[in-house]
N, C-alpha and C positions, 0 to 999 in steps of 0.2 A: 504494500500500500504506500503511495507518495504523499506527502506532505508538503501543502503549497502555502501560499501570505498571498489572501487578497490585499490589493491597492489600500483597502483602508486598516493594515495592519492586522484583521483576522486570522486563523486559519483555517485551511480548508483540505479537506482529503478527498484526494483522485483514486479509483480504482482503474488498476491496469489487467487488461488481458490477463488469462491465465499461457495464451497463445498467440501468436501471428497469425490474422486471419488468412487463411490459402488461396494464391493468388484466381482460382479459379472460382472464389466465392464473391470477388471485390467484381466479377464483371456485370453484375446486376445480380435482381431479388433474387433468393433463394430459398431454397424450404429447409426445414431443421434439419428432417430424413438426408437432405442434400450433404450437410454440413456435418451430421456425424459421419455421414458416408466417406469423407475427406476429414474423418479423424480429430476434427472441432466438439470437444464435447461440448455438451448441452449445459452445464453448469459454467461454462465460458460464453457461450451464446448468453445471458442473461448479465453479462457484466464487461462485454462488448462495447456498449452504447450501440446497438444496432437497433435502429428502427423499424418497428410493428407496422407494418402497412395493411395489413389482414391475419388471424389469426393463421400459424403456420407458417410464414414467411418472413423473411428478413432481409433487408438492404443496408448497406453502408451510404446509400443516397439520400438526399433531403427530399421533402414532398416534391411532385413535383406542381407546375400550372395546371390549374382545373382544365386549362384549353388544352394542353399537349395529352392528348385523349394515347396519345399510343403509351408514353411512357407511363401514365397510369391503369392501361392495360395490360404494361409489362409487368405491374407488382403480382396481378391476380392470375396470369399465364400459369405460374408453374404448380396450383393447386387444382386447376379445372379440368374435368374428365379431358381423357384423350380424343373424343368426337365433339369438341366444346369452340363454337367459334364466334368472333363478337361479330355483330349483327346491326341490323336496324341502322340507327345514325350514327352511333360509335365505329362498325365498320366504315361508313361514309369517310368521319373527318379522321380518325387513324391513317384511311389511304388519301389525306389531302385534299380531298371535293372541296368544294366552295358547299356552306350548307343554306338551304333555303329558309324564308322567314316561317318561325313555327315551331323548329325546331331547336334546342339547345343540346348542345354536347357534351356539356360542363358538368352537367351533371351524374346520375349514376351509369353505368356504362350496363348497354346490354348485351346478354350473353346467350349463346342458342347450344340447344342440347337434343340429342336424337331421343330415338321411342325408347321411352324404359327408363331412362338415366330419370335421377332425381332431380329436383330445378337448384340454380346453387343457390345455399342461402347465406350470403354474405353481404354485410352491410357495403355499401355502394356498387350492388350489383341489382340488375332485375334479368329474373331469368325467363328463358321461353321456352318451349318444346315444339322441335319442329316432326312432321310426320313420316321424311323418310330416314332410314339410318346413314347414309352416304352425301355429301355438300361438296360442292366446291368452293376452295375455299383458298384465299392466297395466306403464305408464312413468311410473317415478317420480321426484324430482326427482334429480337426476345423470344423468340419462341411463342410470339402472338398470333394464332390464327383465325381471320377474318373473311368475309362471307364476302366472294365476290362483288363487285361493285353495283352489277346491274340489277343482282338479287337483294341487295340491300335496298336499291330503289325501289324497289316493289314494295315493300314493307312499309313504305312513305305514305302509299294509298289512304289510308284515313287518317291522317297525322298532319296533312297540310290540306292546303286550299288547292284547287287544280289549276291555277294559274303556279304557283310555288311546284308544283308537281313537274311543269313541265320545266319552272328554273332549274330544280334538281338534275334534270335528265338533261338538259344541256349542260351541265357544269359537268358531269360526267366525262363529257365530249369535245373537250375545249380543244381550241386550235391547235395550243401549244401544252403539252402534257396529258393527252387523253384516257380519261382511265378507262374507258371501254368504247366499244362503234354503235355506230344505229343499227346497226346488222345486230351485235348482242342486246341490245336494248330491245328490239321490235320481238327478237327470239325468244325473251326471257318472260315476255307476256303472252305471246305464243303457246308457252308451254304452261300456262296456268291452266288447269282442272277450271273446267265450266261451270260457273255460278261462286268462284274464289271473291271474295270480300275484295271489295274496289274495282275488280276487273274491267269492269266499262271506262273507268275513269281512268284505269293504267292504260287499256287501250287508246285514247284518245289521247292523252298524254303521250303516249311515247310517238303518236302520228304526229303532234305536231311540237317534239323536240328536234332539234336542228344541232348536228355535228359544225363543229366549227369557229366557238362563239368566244369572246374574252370577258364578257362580264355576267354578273346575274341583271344587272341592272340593262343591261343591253335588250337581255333575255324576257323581264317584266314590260321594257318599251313594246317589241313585239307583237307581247300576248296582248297588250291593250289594242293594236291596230287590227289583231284576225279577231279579238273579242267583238270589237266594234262593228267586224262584221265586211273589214277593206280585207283584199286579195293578201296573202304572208307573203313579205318581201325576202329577197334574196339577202343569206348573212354573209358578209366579210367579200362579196364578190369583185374581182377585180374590174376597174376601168380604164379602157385605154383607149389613147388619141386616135388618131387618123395615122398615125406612124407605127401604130400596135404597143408605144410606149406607155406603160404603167404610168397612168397619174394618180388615183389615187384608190382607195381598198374601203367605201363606210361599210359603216356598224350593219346598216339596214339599207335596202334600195330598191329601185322598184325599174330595173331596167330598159326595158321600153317608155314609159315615159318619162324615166329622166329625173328622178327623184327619189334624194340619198338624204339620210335618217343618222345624225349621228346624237352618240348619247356623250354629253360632256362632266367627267366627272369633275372633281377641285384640283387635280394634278393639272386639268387644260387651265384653269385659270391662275394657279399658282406659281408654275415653272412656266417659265420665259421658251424656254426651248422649246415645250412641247405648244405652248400655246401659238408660239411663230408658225410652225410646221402645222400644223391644223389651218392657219391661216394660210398659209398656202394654197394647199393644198384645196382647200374651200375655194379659191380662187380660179385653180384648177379648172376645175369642177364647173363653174358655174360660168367662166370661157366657153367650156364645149356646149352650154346650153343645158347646163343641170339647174335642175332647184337643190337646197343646201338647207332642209331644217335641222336647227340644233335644239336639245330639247335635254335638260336639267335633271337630279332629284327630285326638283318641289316640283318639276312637271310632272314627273312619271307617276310619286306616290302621292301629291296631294292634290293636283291638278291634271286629273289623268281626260278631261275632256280637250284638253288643250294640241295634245300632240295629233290627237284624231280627226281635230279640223281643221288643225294647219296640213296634215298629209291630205286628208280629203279634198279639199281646197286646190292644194297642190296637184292632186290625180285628176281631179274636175279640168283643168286649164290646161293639162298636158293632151287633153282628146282630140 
């Protein structure tokens, strides 16, 4: 046992290891079983300082952010059945989706278990039971296994609104980092059992999610123009001059008549560089005989009449 001198002249006693913990224990959580297994007794375990994340387990790590959903599915990884994989929207933002409004991640992480297994009952966990024994499922580093991407989407069906349904299923699909195609997303509704809970609404949903997108908010601009009832414009499509040179790529556009949709977040007003290059670019654009609406947050979610009749407007004068 050490003996220390707090600052204000006290003293104070440290307990030290009875051991070096092994270096195969310090690489994340572990379970007790783990650590007598590598020769750690259990009466060391207890005067470690190692932190209780769940009964059964133990880390040398601090908690981690309620948001970094994967490393706190690495604490629960090494106690949950061997057919055990996280699901619902924990699978979601573990594999870095963008998540739709409705949902929170932060909270307790869901967990999926086959026919038979019992549900697990641990505090920040909710468990489910799904009906067949076999999932596909990606493993990711801790030893966390999570429920494909576009099955996790499914599980969204009565948890959001169906315009959020289909922000979901495009963030899946993003331009840059895609975690699944429109091919596994139309297939994964596909193979729902007839009369599955939500199914009309994942149906439609995944008809009118669009691969390709960079924002959710891009994503919400959209659903408000085919909600409203205008034609679904082309996402991220390229336009070019009279030379075939690339001028410019919007958000949204309605290519025969000539009308591009772009959604401007605070990074276009903020930074200088990007807001030059839009200004261009706009320019571009409206040289060859384009119309140019730009249209806000406060348009999209509080003024959602607005974008639909400036496009309308727009599509009216292009006939």
């Amino acid at each position: 046992m050490l003996v220390g001198r707090r600052v204000d002249g006290t003293v104070s006693r440290m307990i030290r290891p009875d051991r070096t913990l092994p270096a195969s224990l310090r690489r994340g959580p572990f379970t007790t079983s783990q650590a007598l297994a590598a020769g750690f007794p259990e009466d060391s375990l207890r005067r470690a300082g190692l932190r209780v994340p769940t009964p059964s387990v133990r880390t040398t790590s601090d908690p981690p952010d309620p948001n970094h959903v994967l490393a706190r599915c690495q604490e629960f990884a090494p106690v949950l059945p061997p057919d055990a994989v996280f699901c619902h929207v924990t699978a979601l933002a573990a594999q870095g989706a963008e998540l739709p409004f409705g949902v929170d991640a932060s909270g307790d992480l869901h967990v999926q278990v086959g026919p038979g297994r019992s549900l697990p009952r641990r505090r920040g966990l909710v468990g489910h039971r799904r009906a067949t024994t076999a999932v596909p499922f990606f493993r990711m580093p801790g030893g966390v296994r999570v429920l494909v991407p576009e099955l996790a989407w499914l599980q969204l069906a009565t948890a959001v609104t169906p315009c959020e349904l289909v922000v979901a299923g495009d963030a899946l699909m993003r331009r840059r980092g895609p975690l699944c195609s429109h091919e596994q997303l139309l297939g994964a509704v596909a193979a729902l059992p007839a009369g599955s809970r939500g199914v009309r609404r994942l149906r439609a949903a995944a008809e009118h999610s669009r691969p390709g997108t960079d924002s959710c908010m891009e994503s919400r601009l959209r659903w408000l123009l085919v909600d409203a009832g205008l034609p679904c414009p082309a996402v991220n499509a390229l336009v070019r001059d009279a030379d075939g040179r690339v001028v410019a790529m919007p958000d949204l556009a309605y290519l025969e008549a000539k009308v591009a949709i772009e959604y401007d977040d605070d990074v276009h007003r903020t930074e200088r560089r990007t807001w030059q290059r839009d200004r261009t670019r706009r320019a571009e654009l409206e040289s060859l005989g384009w119309t140019v609406i730009a249209c806000t947050a406060d348009d999209v979610l509080r003024h959602p009449e607005r974008p639909v009749t400036w496009v309308r407007r727009a599509l009216r004068r292009a006939r």
